[in-house]
N, C-alpha and C positions, 0 to 999 in steps of 0.2 A: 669322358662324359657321354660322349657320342653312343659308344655301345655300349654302355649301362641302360642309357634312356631305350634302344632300340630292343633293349630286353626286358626292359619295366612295362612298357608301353601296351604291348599284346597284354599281359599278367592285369594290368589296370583299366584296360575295356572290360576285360571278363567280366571282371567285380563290378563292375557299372553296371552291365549289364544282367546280371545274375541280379542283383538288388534291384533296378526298375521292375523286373519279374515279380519279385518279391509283393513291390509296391502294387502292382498290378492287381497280384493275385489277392494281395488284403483289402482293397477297395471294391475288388468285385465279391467277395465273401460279406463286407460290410451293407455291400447294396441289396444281398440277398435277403439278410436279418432284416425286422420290423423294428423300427424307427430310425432307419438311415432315413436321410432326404425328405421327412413328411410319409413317409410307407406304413406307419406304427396304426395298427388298428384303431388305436385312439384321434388317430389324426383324420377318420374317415367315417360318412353314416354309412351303420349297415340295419339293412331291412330286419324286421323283426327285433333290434337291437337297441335300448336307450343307453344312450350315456350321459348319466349325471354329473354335474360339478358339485358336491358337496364342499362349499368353505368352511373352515372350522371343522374339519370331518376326523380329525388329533383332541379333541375338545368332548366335554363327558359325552353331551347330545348329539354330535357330531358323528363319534364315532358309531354309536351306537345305530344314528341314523344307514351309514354305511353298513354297518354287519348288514343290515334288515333287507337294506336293496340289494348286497351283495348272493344273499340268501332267496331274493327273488329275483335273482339272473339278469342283473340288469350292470351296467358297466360304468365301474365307479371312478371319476379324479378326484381324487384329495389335493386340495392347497389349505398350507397351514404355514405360517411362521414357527410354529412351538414355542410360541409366549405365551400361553394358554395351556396349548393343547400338549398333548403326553406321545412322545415316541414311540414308546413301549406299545400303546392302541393300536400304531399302525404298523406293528410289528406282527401283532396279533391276529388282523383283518390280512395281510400279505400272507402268513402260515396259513390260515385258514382256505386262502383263494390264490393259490402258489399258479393257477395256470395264465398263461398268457392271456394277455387281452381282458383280463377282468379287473384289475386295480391297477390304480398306477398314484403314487404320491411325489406332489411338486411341494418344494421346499419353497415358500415365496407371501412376501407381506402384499396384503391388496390395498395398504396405502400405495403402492409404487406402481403408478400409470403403465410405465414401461413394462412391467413385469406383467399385470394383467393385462394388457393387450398381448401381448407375445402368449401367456398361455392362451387364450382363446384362438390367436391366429394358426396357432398348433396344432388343436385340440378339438375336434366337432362335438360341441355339447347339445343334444336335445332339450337338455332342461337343468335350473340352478335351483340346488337348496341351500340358502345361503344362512349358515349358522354361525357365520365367524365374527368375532364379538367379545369384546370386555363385558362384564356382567354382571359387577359387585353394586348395589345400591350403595354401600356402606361411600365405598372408593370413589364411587361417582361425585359426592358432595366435596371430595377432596382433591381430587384431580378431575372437573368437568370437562378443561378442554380435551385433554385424552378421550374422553367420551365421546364430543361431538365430533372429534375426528375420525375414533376408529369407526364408531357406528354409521353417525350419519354420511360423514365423507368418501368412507370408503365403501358405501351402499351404489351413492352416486357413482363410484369409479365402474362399480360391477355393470350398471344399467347403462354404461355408456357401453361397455364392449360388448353386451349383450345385443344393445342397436347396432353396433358397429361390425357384426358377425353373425346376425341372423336368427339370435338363440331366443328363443320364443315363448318360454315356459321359463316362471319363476317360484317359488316356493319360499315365501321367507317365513324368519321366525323372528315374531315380534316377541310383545309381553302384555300382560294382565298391568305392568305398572305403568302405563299409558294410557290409564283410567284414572290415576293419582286415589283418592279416598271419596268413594261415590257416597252421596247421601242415602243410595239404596240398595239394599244385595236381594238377591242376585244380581250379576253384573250380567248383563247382555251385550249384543255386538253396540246397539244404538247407543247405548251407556255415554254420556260425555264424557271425554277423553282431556282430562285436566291432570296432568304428569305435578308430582309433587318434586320430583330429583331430577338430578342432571340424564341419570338413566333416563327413565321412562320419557322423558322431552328427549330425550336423542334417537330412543326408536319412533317417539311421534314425528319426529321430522323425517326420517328414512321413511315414514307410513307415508307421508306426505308426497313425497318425492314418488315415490313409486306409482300412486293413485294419480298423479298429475301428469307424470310419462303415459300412465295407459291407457290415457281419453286420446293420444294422437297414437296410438299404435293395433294391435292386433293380438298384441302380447298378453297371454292367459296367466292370469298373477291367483296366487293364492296366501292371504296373510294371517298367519297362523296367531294368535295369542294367550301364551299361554303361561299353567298357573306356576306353584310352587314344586319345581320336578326333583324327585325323588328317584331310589331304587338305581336296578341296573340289570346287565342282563341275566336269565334266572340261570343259564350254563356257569356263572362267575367267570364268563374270560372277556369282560371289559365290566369299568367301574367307575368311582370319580376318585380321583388322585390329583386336587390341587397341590400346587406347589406350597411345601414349607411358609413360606414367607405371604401365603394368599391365606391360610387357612384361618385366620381371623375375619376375614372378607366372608366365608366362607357359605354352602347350605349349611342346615342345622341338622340335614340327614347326616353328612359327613361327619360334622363336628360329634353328633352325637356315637357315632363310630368309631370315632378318634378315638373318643372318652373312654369308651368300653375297650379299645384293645389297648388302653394306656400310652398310646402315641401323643396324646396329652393327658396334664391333671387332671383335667376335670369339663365340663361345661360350662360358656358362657352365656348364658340368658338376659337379653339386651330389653329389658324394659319388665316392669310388674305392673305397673298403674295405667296400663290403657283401658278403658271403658267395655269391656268382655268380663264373660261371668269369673274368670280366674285372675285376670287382668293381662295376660300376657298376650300375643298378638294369635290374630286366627287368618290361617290361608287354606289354601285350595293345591291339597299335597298330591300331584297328578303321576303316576308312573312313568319312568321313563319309555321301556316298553311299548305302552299305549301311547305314550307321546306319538314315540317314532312312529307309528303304525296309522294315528293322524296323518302324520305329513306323507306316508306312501300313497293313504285315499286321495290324498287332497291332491298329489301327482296324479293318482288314474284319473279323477274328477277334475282337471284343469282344462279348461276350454280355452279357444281362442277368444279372445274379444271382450273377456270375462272376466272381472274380479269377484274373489272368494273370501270375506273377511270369517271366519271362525276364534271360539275362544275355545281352548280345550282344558277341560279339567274335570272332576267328578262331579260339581255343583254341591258337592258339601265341605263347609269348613272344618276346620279342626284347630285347637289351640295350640300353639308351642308346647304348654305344658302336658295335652294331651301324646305331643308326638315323641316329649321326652318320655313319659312314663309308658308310651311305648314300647320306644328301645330298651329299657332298662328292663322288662318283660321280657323282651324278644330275644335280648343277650344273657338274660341272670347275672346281669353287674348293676352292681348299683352306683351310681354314676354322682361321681362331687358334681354338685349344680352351683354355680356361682350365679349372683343376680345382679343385675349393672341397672344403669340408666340406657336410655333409650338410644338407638341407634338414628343418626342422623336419615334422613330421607325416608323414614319408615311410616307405616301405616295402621291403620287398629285392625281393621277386618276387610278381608277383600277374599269372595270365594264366586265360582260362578257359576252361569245357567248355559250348561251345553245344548237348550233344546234342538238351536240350528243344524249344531253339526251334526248331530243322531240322528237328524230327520234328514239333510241334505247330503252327507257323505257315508251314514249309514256308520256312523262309529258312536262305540261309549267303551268308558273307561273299563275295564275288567278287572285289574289288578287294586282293587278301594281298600279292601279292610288293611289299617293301616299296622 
């Protein structure tokens, strides 16, 4: 045993030592690469350079919001759960923007305290567009608390790590349905804000919350509200794509898309008897496009110390039935239209008057004829 071990013994330092080398050498190759240790571009300001946090940036607005910043050079983090939001999007934005340091997507729910503090403690954000969000009126009247949690709750989680990390610039996106059914249209910013559904009372409390942080802070908030978003981008490489099992929940842009490429029967048209000249409901069908292109101004336009309340839409309505027998035009299908009773939490006419934001951010809608 004696001269076994003294012949084993030299043979098994080597290897020891040939693999601590090893060890050595993959550590110091790993400390070279960007994001070992906090090194990741993301994890640092650089001059000339914003990096935004778009939540919900997997999600229709979301992502669309990202191509737009992406495309004006500015440095984008996605968090998104993908309960909502579509993988494939941000498959899409990554090909498109394959160089380092421009995108980066974190898998992560912003109900989970732990998780949104860690991204932020990670991550040097200049400034939050936060779009992430349950969004079905329908679903709202049926699952509220869902509601006040994802929205309102997890508003507040963002605003705390936002105080808690320095980040100074917000950009949310509200809604038009946190006006509930005004006695008078146009709807302006002053409009009283009387939310009919579990939705629009859930962005009202998140408005709430936000405007009462910014009286003790420094923080440049800008709150977007806006109307019935359509459309997508005009390249066709992102779109809306709710899940299966949402599309009942659904827009009526989608739905009526669906219809036409036969992904379903037909059309569900939820109400005929509301008080409009056809009876069916009239909103304010706002581009997605020009959405996104709101919330880029409303980024350059955010000031310290400032809030920004905007509504953005065309200022003209249009009825359900106008926007179906638009598509049906637009596709050359003629589309089975079924007609129901009224959907819970709904409204007769809601459309609005963009004069603030035309005149204070210099935007209007461009994409209108429907």
């Amino acid at each position: 045993m004696e001269y076994f071990d003294a012949r084993r013994k030299p043979h098994n330092i080597g290897k020891v030592i040939v693999a601590l080398l090893f060890i050595a050498l993959c550590i110091f190759v790993l400390k070279q690469s960007p994001g070992f240790g906090g090194n990741s571009v993301f994890s640092r300001h650089e001059p000339g350079v914003t990096h935004v946090l778009v939540t919900g940036g997997a999600g229709y607005i979301g992502s669309h919001a990202s191509l737009r910043l992406l495309k004006d050079n500015y440095r984008v983090t996605i968090v998104d759960n993908l309960s909502r939001g579509n993988k494939g999007a941000v498959k899409v934005l990554q090909e498109l923007f394959p160089e380092p340091g421009r995108l980066q997507f974190i898998y992560a729910d912003l109900g989970d305290q732990k998780s949104v503090n860690k991204i932020f403690s990670e991550n040097a954000f200049d400034a939050v567009m936060h779009f992430a969000a349950v969004a079905y009126v329908g679903e709202s009247t049926m699952e509220p608390l869902r509601y006040y949690h994802n929205i309102t709750s997890n508003t507040l989680l963002i605003l705390e790590a936002m105080a808690s990390h320095g980040v100074k610039t917000l950009i949310y996106s509200s809604t038009c349905a946190t006006y509930g059914e005004p006695e008078k249209m146009p709807i302006i910013e002053t409009t009283p804000q009387l939310p009919i559904n579990p939705y629009g009372k859930a962005k009202k409390m998140a408005e709430d919350i936000i405007l009462d942080f910014s009286k003790r802070t420094d923080m440049a908030v800008m709150i977007l509200r806006y109307f019935n978003v359509i459309g997508s981008d005009p390249e066709g490489r992102l779109g809306e794509a709710p899940r299966p099992e949402l599309r009942e929940h659904g827009r009526i842009s989608g739905a009526c898309f669906d219809a036409a490429l036969g992904v379903i029967s037909g059309l569900k048209v939820k109400g005929i008897d509301y008080p409009t000249a056809d009876g069916t409901c009239i909103r304010d069908y706002i581009d997605v496009t020009d959405l996104v292109d709101a919330h880029v101004k409303a980024l350059n336009k955010a000031e310290p110390s400032r809030v920004g309340i905007y509504n953005v839409g065309t200022g003209r309505g249009r009825s359900v039935k106008e926007f179906v027998d638009a598509c049906k035009q637009a596709t050359g299908v003629d589309i089975k239209i079924e007609y129901l009773s009224r959907r819970p939490g709904d409204y007769a006419e809601v459309f609005s008057d963009p004069t603030k934001i035309n005149s204070e951010l210099n935007w209007t809608a461009q994409h209108t004829p429907i």
